[in-house]
C-alpha positions as CSV (number, residue, x, y, z in Angstrom):
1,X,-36.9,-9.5,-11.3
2,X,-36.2,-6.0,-12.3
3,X,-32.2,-4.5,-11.5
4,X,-31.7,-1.9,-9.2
5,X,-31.3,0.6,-11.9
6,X,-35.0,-0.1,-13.7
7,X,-36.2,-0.1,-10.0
8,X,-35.1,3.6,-9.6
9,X,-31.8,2.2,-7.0
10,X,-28.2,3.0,-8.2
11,X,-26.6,-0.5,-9.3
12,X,-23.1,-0.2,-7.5
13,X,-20.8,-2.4,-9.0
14,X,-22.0,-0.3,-12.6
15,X,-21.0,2.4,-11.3
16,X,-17.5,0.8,-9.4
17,X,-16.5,-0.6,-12.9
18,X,-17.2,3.2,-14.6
19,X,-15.2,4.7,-11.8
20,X,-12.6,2.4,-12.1
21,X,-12.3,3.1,-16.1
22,X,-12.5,6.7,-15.5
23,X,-9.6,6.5,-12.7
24,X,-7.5,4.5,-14.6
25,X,-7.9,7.1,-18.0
26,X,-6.8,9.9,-15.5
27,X,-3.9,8.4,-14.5
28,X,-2.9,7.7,-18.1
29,X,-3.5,11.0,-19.2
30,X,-2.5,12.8,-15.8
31,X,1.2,13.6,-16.8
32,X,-0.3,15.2,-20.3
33,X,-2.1,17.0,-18.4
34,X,0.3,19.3,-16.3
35,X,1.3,17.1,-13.3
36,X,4.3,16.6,-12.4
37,X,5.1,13.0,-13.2
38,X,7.6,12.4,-10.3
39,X,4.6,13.4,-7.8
40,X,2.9,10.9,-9.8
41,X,5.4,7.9,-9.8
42,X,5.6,8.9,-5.7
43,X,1.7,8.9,-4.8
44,X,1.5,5.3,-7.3
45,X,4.2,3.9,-5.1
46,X,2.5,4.7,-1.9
47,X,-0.8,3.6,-3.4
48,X,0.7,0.4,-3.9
49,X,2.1,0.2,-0.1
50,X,-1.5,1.1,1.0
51,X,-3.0,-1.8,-0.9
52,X,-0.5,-4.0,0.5
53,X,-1.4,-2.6,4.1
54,X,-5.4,-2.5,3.2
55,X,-5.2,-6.5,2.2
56,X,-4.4,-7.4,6.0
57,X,-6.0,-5.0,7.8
58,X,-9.2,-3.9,5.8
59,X,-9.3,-7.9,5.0
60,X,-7.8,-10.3,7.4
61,X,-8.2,-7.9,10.3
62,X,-5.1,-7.3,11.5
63,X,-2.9,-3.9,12.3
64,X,0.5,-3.8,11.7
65,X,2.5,-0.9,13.2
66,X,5.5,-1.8,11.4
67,X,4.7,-2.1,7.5
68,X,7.5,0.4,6.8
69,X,10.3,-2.2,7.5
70,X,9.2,-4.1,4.6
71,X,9.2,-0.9,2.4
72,X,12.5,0.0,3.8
73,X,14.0,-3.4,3.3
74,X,13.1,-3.5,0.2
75,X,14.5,0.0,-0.9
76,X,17.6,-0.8,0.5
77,X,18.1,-4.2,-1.0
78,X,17.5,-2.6,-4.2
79,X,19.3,0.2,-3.9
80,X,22.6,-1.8,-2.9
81,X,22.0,-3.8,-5.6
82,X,21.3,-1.4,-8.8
83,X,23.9,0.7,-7.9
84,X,26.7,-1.3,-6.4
85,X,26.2,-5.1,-7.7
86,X,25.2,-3.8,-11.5
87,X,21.8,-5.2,-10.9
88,X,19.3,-4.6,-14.0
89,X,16.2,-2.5,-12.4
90,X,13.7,-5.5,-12.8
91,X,16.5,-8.1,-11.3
92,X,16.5,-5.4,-8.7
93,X,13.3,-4.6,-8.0
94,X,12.5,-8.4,-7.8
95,X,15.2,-8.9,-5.4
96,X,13.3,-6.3,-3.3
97,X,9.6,-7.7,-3.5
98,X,11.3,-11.0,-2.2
99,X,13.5,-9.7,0.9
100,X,10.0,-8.3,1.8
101,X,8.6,-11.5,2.0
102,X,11.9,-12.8,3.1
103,X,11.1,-10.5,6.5
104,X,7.4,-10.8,6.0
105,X,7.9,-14.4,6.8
106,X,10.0,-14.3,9.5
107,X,7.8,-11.4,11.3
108,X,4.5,-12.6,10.8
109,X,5.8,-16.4,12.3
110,X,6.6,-14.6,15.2
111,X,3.5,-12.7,15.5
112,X,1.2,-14.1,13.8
113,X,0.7,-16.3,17.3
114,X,-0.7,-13.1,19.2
115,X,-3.7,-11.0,18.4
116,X,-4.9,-7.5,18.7
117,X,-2.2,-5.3,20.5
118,X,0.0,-7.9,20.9
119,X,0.6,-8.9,17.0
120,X,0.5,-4.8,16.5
121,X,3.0,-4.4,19.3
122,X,5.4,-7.3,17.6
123,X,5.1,-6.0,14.3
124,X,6.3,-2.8,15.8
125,X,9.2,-3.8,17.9
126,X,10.2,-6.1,15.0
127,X,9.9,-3.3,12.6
128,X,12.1,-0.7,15.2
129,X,14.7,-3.7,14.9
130,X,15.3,-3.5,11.6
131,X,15.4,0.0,11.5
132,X,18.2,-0.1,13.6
133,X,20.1,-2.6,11.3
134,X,19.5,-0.2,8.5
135,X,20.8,3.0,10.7
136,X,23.9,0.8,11.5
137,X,24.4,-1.1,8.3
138,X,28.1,0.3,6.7
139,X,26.1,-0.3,2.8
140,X,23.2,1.5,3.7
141,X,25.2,5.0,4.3
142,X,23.8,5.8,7.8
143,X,21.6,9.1,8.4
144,X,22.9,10.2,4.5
145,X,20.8,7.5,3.3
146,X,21.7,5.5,-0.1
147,X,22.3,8.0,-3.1
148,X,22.7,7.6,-6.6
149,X,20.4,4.5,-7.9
150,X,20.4,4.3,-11.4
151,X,17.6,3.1,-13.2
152,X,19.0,1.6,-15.8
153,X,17.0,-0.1,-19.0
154,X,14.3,-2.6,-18.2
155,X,14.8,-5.6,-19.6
156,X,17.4,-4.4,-21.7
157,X,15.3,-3.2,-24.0
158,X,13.3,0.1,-22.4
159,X,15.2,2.8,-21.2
160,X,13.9,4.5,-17.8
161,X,15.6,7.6,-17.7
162,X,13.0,9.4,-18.9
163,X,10.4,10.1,-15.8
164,X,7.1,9.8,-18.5
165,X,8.7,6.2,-19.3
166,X,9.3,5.3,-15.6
167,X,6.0,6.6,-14.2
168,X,4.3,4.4,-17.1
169,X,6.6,1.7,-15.9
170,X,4.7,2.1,-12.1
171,X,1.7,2.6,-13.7
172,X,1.7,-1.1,-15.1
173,X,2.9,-2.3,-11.6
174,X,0.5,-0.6,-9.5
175,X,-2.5,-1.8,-12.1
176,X,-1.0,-5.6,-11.8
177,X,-1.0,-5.1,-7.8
178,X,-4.5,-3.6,-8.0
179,X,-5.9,-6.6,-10.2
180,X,-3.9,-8.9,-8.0
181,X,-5.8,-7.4,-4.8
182,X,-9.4,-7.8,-6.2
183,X,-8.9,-11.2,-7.4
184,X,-7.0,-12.6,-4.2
185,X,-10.5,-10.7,-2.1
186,X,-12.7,-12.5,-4.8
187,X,-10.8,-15.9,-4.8
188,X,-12.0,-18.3,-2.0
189,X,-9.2,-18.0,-0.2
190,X,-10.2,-14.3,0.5
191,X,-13.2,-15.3,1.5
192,X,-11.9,-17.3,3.9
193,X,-9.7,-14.2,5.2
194,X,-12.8,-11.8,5.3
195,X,-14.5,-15.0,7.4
196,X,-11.5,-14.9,9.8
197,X,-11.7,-10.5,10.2
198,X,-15.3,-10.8,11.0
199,X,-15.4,-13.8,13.6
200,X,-12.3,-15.7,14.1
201,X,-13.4,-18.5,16.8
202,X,-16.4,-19.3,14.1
203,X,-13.3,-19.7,11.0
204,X,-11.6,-22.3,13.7
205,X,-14.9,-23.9,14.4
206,X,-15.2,-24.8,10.5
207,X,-12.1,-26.3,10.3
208,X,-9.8,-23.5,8.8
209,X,-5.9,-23.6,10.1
210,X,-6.2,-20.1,10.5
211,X,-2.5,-19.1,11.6
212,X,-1.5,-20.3,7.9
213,X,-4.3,-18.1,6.4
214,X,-2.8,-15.3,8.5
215,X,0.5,-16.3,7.7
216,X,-0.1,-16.3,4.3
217,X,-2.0,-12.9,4.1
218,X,1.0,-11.1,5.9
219,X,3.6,-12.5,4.1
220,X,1.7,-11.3,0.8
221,X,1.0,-7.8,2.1
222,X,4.6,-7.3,3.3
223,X,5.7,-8.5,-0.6
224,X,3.8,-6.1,-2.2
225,X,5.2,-3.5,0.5
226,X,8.6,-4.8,-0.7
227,X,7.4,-3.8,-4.4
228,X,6.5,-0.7,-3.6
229,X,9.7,0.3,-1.7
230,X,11.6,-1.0,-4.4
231,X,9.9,0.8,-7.4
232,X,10.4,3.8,-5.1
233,X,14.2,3.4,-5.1
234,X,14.6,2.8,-8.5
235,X,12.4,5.8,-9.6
236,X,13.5,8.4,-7.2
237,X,17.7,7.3,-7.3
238,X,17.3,7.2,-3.2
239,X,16.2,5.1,-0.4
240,X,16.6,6.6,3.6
241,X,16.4,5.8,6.8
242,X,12.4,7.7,6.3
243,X,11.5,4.9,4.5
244,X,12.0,2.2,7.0
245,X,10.9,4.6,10.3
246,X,8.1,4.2,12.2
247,X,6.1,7.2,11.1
248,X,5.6,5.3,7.7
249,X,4.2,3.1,9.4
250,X,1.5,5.6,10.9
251,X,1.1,7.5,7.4
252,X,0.2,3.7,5.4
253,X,-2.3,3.2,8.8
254,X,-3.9,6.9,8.0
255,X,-4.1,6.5,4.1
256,X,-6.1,3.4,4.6
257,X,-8.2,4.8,7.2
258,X,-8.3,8.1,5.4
259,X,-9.4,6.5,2.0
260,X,-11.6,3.8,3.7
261,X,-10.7,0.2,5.1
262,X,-12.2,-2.6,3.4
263,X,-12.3,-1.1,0.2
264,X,-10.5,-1.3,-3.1
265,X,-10.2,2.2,-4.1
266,X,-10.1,3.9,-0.6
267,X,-6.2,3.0,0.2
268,X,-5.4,4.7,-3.5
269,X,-7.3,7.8,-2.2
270,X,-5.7,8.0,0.8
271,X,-2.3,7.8,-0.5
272,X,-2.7,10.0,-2.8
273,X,-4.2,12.6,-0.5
274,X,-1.8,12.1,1.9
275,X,1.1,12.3,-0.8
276,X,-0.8,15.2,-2.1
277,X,-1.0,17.3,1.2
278,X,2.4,16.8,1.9
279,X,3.9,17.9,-1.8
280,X,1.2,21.2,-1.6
281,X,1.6,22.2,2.2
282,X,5.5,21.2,2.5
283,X,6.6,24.9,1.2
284,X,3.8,27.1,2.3
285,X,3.6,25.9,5.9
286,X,6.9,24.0,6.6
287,X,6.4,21.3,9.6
288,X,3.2,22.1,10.4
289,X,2.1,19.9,7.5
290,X,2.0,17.0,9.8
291,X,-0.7,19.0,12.2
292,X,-2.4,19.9,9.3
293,X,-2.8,16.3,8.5
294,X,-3.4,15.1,11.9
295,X,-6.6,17.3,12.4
296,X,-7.9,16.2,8.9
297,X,-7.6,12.7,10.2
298,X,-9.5,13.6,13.0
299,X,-12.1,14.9,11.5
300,X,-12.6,12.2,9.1
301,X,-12.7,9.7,11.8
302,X,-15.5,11.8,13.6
303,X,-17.6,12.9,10.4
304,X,-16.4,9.4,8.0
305,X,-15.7,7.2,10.2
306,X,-15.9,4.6,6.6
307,X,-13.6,6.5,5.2
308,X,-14.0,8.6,2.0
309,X,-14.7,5.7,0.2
310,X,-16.3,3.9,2.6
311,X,-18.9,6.7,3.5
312,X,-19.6,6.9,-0.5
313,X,-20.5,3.1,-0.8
314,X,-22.4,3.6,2.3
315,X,-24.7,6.1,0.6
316,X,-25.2,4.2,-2.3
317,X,-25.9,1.1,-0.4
318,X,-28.7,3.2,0.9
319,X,-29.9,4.2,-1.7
320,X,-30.7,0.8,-3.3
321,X,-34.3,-0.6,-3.1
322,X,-35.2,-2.9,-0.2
323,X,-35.8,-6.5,-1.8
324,X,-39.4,-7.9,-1.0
């Protein structure tokens, strides 16, 4: 049986692997290149956060309107701990990725009993909780946010002052994440997940306890939100009351969408042309930034309603030769 390719088709997962190699050499070579390695460090921190976000709702199916908390949680924990309890950055950083999935387990066994609105409605009420702890909180300095995180030396060995050593630093993390996501989609337990997202009665009907699968999925996703928030923190020197409010909670919702749902890469385009708007339109047109973004949103949804990704996969998908 001849391959796509020989049959004149385009052989997708060829091409997936090339685009991958060819994304991953551009990010390794992007602060050489002119840009500006903070941007960088920023749009791989949010890439990560829209992974997180894309592995329960592109895979398991379900919307959470309160995926900031976790990011917030995290950049606070951190935060405190770096710069008040002499926390090395990795002891820190770890300490974040776990009160994420500290909350993430207390959250999702709460809501992971509802569906549809009703989880997204307890995720978001949970979420506005939390943010209220953080607004109240005397460690967490209120509306001024928490300033001056140092980032330290990694393991006591690697300096991070330097912003080309710490964006290589979130490089490495964001690759592991990436990796982790494909291979937890491949495994059979993401299977299993993708099973539940496309017909949930017919997952129970097979056997599958599929509250724990959900349980399980959430409590992953708001971890790697916890990473994410607490890379942030340690990068940046800061973590505010922005990154626990529920308009990060829409923007990680409009990167996956943007990028396209379901997919691998389409989160990591989202964020970064989210992240990317917002760093090029935030001088020239001040709060109209967010309208900006709004109508591109909208007409994504109308003209790619896949995503940019998503519509891209499509068209190769149709492209391939019918099997006889």
């Amino acid at each position: 049986m001849s391959t796509s390719s020989e049959s004149g088709g385009v052989d997708i997962q060829r091409w997936s692997k090339i685009a991958w190699g060819v994304g991953l050499a551009l990010l390794i070579a992007a602060p050489f290149l002119g840009v500006y390695p903070i941007f960088m460090i920023k749009a791989l921190c949010f890439a990560i956060f829209a992974c997180a976000f894309n592995l329960l709702l592109g895979y398991t199916g379900l919307l959470s309107f309160g995926h900031a908390a976790y990011l917030g949680a995290a950049a606070y924990v951190t935060g405190w701990l770096v710069r008040s309890a002499g926390f090395s950055p990795e002891l820190g950083i770890l300490a974040g990725a776990l009160s994420g999935t500290v909350l993430g387990a207390i959250v999702g066994f709460i809501a992971i009993r509802r569906q549809g609105i009703y989880f997204a409605m307890i995720t978001l009420a949970m979420a506005q909780m939390i943010y209220f702890v953080w607004l109240q909180a005397p460690f967490t300095g209120g509306e001024d946010g928490l300033q001056g995180v140092p980032r330290g030396t990694l393991f006591g060995l690697i300096p991070l002052q330097s912003d080309l050593v710490m964006y290589f630093v979130v490089l490495a993390a964001f690759v592991g994440v990436f990796l982790g996501v494909v291979r937890i989609v491949h495994s059979p337990y993401g299977q299993v997940l993708k099973a539940i997202r496309e017909n949930e009665p017919r997952a129970i009907s097979l056997g599958y306890d599929v509250d724990k699968y959900k349980l399980l999925a959430f409590v992953l996703s708001t971890t790697l939100a916890g990473l994410a928030g607490a890379l942030k923190t340690v990068a940046l020197g800061f973590a505010t009351l922005s990154d626990a409010h529920w308009s990060l909670s829409g923007e990680v919702v409009l990167m996956t969408l943007l990028g396209g749902m379901g997919t691998f890469a389409g989160p990591v385009v989202g964020a970064f042309t989210i992240i990317g708007l917002q760093n090029f339109l935030a001088d020239r047109v001040g709060s109209w930034v967010t309208v900006i973004i709004g109508v591109i949103f909208v007409v994504c949804v109308v003209g790619f309603r896949r995503g940019f990704v998503g519509e891209l996969l499509a068209w190769l998908r149709r492209r391939q030769p019918k099997q006889p």
